[in-house]
C-alpha positions as CSV (number, residue, x, y, z in Angstrom):
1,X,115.6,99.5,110.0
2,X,114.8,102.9,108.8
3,X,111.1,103.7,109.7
4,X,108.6,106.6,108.8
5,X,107.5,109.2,111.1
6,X,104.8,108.6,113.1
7,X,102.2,110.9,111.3
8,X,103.7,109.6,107.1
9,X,102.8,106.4,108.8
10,X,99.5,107.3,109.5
11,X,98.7,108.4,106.6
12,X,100.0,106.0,104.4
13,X,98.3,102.9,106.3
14,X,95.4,104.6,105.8
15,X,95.6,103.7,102.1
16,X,97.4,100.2,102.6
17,X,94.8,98.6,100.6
18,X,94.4,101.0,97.7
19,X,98.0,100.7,95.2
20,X,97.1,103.6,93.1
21,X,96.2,106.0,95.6
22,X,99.1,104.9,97.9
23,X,101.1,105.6,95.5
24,X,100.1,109.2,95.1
25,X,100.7,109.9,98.8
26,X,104.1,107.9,98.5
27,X,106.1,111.5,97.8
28,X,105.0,112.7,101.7
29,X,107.9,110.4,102.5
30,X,110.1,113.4,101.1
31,X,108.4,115.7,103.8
32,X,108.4,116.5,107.4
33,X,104.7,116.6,109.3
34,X,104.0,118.2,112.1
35,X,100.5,119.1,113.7
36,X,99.8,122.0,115.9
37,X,96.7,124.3,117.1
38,X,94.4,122.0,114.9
39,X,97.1,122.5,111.6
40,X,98.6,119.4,109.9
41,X,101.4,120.9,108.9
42,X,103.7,119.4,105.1
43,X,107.3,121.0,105.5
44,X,108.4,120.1,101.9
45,X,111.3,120.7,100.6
46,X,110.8,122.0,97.3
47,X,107.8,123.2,95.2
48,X,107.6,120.3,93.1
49,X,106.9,118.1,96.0
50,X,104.2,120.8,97.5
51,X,102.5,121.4,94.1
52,X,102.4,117.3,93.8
53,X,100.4,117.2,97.6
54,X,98.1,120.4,96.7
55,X,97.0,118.0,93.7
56,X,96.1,114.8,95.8
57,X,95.0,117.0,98.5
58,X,91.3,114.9,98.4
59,X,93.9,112.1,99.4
60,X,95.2,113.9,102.3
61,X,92.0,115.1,103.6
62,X,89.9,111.8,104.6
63,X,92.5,110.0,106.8
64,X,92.9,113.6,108.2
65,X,88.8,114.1,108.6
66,X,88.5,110.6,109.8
67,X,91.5,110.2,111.9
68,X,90.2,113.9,113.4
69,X,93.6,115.0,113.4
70,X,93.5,118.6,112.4
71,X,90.5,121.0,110.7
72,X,93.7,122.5,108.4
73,X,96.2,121.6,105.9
74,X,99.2,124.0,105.6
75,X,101.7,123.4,103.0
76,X,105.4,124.9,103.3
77,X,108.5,124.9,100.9
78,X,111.5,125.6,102.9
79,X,109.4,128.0,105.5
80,X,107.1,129.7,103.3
81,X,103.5,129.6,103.6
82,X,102.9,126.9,100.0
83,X,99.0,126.3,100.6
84,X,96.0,125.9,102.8
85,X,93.3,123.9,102.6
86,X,90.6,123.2,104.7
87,X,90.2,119.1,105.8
88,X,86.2,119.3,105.7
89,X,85.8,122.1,102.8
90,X,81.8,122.3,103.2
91,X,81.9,123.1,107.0
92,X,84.8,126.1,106.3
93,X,84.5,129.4,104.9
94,X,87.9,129.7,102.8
95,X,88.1,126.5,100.9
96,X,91.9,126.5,99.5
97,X,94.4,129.3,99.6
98,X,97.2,128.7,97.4
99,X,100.5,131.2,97.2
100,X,102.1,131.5,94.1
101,X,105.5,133.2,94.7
């Protein structure tokens, strides 16, 4: 049996009730996550996946708030910094940071 990791697992559960947005989030199985120093951290492997997560970032950010798992979202493609967002955007100063490279 091939499982998630821990932390895609998290996530997705979160929306085992909601289809549509479950379905959004299903392209973080293409990803490695990692959390450190309050960062949830996206290791994608290219920028198609990373630009598909900074769109459903809304998704990403209330299992994140709720679970209290991290008060920043950094997206990578192969390394490089991708994007940053902040999990509760009206409590932060910088509200998204996205590289375009």
């Amino acid at each position: 049996m091939n499982l998630p990791p821990q932390l895609t697992q998290l996530i997705l559960s979160f929306y085992r009730e909601e289809p549509s947005q479950l379905q959004k989030l299903q392209i973080l199985r293409a990803c490695k996550l990692s959390r450190r120093w309050r960062v949830f951290q996206i290791h994608c492997a290219t920028r198609e996946i990373a630009e598909a997560l900074a769109e459903a970032i809304d998704l990403l950010r209330q299992p994140i708030a709720q679970l209290r798992l991290a008060q920043q979202i950094k997206i990578t493609v192969n390394g490089n910094a991708f994007a940053t967002f902040a999990v509760n955007p009206a409590t932060s100063k910088s509200r998204a940071s996205i590289h375009k490279s």
